[in-house]
Residue, then its C-alpha position, 0 to 999 in steps of 0.5 A: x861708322x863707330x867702329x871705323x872712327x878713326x878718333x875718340x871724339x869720333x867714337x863719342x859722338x857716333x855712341x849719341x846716336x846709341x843712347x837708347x834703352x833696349x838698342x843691345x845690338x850695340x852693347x858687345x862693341x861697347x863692352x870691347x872698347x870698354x875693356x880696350x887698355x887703349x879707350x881713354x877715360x872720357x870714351x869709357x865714361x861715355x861707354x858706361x852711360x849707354x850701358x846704363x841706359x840701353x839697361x840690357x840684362x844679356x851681359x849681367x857678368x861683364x856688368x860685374x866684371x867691370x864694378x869689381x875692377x877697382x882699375x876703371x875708377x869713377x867710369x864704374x859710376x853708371x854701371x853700379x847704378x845699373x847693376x842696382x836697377x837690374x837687382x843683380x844679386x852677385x852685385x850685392x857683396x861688391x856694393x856693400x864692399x865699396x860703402x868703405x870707398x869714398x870716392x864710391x860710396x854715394x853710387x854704392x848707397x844708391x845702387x844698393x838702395x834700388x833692391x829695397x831689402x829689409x836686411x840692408x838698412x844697417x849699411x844705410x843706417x851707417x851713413x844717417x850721420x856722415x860727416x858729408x851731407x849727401x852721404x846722409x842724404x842718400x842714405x836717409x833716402x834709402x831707409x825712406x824707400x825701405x820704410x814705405x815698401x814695408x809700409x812704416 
């Protein structure tokens, strides 16, 4: 029924129905709306929050695909989360790329710290005093998870 909508707002109430970790039948018809120039943001936005929280770690390339195009905006939100959560490395480089992007920066800081890495405290420790506080935040949180996994 997603793929004979006619609408958006059809297309995005049937994706309710695809908001269930592990359904990854449904992630290449996703992927293909989600690259589609014609898919409006909302219906991308939407997109991207199944693909987080179906979590499949089959289509680790489109994930990269999509964070690196500056062109989908903040609909990059919850796939950088993902990526984080899957620990893609080829991620890595591309997060840290976006710590210098404003509107990025609290998912970048976020993403990164679910890899728990020693040698990523100096990109958290850029943000301990930021200017907004939940850059600060997030950042402290970081270096919190970073101190309790090497058991400081």
């Amino acid at each position: 029924y997603y793929k004979q909508s006619k609408y958006d707002n059809e297309k995005n109430f049937f994706m309710s129905f695809f908001h269930y970790k592990g359904f990854e039948e449904v992630v290449p018809m996703l992927l293909e709306d989600f690259y589609s120039p014609k898919t409006p943001d909302l219906t991308r936005s939407f997109i991207a929050e199944n693909l987080r929280v179906i979590h499949s770690k089959k289509y680790k390339e489109d994930y990269l695909k999509i964070i690196s195009d500056s062109s989908y905006g903040v609909n990059r939100y919850a796939v950088m989360d993902l990526v984080g959560k899957l620990k893609i490395e080829a991620a890595v480089p591309l997060l840290i790329k976006m710590l210098d992007e404003e509107k990025l920066r609290t998912n970048a800081i976020c993403a990164l710290c679910d890899y728990k890495k020693e040698e990523l405290r100096p990109y958290f420790q850029r943000f301990e005093n930021a200017k907004e506080s939940y850059w600060r935040k997030y950042a402290k949180t970081a270096l919190k998870k970073l101190d309790r996994r090497l058991g400081k």
